[in-house]
N, C-alpha and C positions, 0 to 999 in steps of 0.2 A: 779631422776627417771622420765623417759616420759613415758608417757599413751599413745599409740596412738586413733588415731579419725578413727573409720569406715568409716564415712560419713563426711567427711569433706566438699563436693563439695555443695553447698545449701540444706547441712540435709538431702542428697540425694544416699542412700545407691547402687542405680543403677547407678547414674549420677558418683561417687565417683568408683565403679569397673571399668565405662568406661574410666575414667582415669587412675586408676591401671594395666589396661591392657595394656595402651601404650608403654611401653617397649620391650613387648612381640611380637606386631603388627611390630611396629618398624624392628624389627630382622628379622620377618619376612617377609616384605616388602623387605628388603635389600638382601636377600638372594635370595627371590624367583621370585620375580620383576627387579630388579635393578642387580641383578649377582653379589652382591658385595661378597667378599672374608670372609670368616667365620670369621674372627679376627676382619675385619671394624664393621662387623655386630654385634659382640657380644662386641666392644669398643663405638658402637652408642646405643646398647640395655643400658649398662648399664650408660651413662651418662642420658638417659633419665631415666631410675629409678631415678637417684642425684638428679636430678632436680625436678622431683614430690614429692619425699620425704622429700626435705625440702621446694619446694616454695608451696605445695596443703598439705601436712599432716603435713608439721610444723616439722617438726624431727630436733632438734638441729644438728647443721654441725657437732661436732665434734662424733654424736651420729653415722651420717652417714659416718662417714670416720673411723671409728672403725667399725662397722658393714660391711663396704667394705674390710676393712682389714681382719676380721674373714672369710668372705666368701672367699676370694682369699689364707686365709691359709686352709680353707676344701678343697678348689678346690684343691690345690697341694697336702696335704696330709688329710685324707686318699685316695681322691677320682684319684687324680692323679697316685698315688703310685700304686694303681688298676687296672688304665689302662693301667698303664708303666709292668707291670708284666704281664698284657691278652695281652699284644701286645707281650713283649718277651715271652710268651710261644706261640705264635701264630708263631712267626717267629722262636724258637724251632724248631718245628714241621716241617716247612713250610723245613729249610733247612738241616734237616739229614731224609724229606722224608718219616716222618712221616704221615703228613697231608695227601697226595695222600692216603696214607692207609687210613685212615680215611675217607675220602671223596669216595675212589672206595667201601669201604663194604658199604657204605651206598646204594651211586648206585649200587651196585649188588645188592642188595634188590630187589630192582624192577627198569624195565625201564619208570614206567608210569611216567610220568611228572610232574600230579597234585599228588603223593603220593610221588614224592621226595621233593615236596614243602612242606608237609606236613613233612615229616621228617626231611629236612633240616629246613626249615626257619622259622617252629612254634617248633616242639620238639626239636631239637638242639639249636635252637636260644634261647630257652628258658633256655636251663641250662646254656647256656654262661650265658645268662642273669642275672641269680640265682647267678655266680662264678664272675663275671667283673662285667657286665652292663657298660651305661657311650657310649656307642654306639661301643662299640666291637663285641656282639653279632651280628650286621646287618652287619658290617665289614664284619667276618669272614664266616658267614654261606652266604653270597653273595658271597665271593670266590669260597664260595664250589659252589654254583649253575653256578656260572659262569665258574668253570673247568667242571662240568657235560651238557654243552651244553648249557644254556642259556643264553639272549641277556644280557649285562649287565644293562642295564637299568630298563627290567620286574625284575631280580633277584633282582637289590636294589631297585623295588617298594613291592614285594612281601614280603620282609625281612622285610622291615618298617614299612609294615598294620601289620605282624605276631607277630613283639614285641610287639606292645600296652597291649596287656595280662599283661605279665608277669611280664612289666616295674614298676611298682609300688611295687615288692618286690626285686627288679635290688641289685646288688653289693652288696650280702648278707643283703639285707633289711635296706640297706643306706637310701632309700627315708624317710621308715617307722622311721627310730633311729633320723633323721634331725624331721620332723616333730613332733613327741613325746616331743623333744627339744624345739622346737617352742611352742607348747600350752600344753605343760605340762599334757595331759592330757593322761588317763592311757594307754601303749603299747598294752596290750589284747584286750581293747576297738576298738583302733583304726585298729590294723591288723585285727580283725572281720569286723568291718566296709568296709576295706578295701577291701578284701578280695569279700566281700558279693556286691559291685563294679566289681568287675573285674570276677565275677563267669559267669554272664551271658553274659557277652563279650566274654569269653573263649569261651563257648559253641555252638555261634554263630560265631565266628573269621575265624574257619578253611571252616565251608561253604561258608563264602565270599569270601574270598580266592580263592577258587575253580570258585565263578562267575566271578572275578578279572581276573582271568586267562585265562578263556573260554565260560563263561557266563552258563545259564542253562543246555549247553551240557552234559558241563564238572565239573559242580554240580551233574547231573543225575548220569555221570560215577564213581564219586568217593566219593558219598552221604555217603557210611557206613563205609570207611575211614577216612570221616571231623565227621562223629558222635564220629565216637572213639575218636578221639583224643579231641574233643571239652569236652565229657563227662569228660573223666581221666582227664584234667585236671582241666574244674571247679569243676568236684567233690570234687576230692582232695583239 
């Protein structure tokens, strides 16, 4: 049995996160920096994890190459399995012509812009969210906005601020069952916690959005559409 060490870095519980973070930095340096291709970057993220965990926390090798192995059998199944089924029901849709229907009732809703954001890429994006997760929802409610006239680059910037909400209870509350996993510690406990996190994100999210989009203009015009939707859903 290994125990692991918080503070491994000189008894230094901050000194020790700023190394635990480097994997994370990593990936994203390589991604966002460097234009490296999503598979270098998440093949360099994760050999610096190896490398911390066993030369800075001490984690027996063969603790970490089983622990590697378990994570890359969650990534395939269930987490894989989830995405491979939101994408073929995505492409379902997309090819007997379904999807335009879905996407045109939504735009006939309204043609205001900042309330199709709202519709799409917070409340749509969020039930994907809720059914996949795993970065389908920002996919798929970016297409919609990108058939409804927008630039593709605003629609996957606007999709990506809109999930932050929701993502913590993603792919039927995969985050939350992995975690609970992790520290054992009770599921009610932590989805309240969690929850009580992400409430006031919500409530705030779709007004930014709206600044994102247009700055205080376009906050002014569409203030009691970003309340709605921010209320219902941290309410709930």
């Amino acid at each position: 049995m290994w125990s692991q060490t918080y503070a491994p870095v000189a008894g230094s519980l901050r000194l020790s996160d700023l190394v635990a973070v480097l994997p994370v930095f990593v990936v994203l340096v390589l991604l966002g920096v460097f234009r490296k291709p999503s598979w270098f970057a998440a093949i360099a993220g994760f050999v610096t994890s190896a490398v911390i965990s066993v030369a800075v926390y001490h984690m027996p090798f063969t603790l970490a190459a089983s622990a590697a192995l378990y994570g890359a059998a969650n990534g395939l199944l269930p987490i894989g399995w989830i995405v491979f089924t939101a994408i073929l029901l995505y492409r379902v849709t997309v090819d007997t012509g379904k999807f335009d229907i879905i996407k045109n009732s939504i735009g006939g809703i309204t043609n205001d812009r900042a309330v199709q954001v709202l519709l799409v890429a917070f409340a749509f994006s969020g039930f994907i969210e809720g059914a996949a997760g795993f970065g389908t929802p920002v996919a798929i409610a970016a297409a919609m906005l990108v058939g409804l006239g927008f630039p593709p680059f605003l629609a996957a910037s606007v999709c990506l601020l809109a999930n932050t909400a929701p993502v913590a209870f993603g792919s039927i509350g995969t985050p939350l069952i992995m975690l609970q996993r992790v520290t054992n510690l009770p599921m009610e406990a932590l989805s309240a916690d969690v929850g009580r996190l992400c409430a006031p994100i919500a409530l705030i999210l779709p007004s930014y959005l709206m600044l994102v989009m247009g700055g205080l203009p376009a906050l002014r015009a569409a203030l009691p559409a970003a309340i709605v939707c921010g209320v219902a859903f941290g309410g709930v």
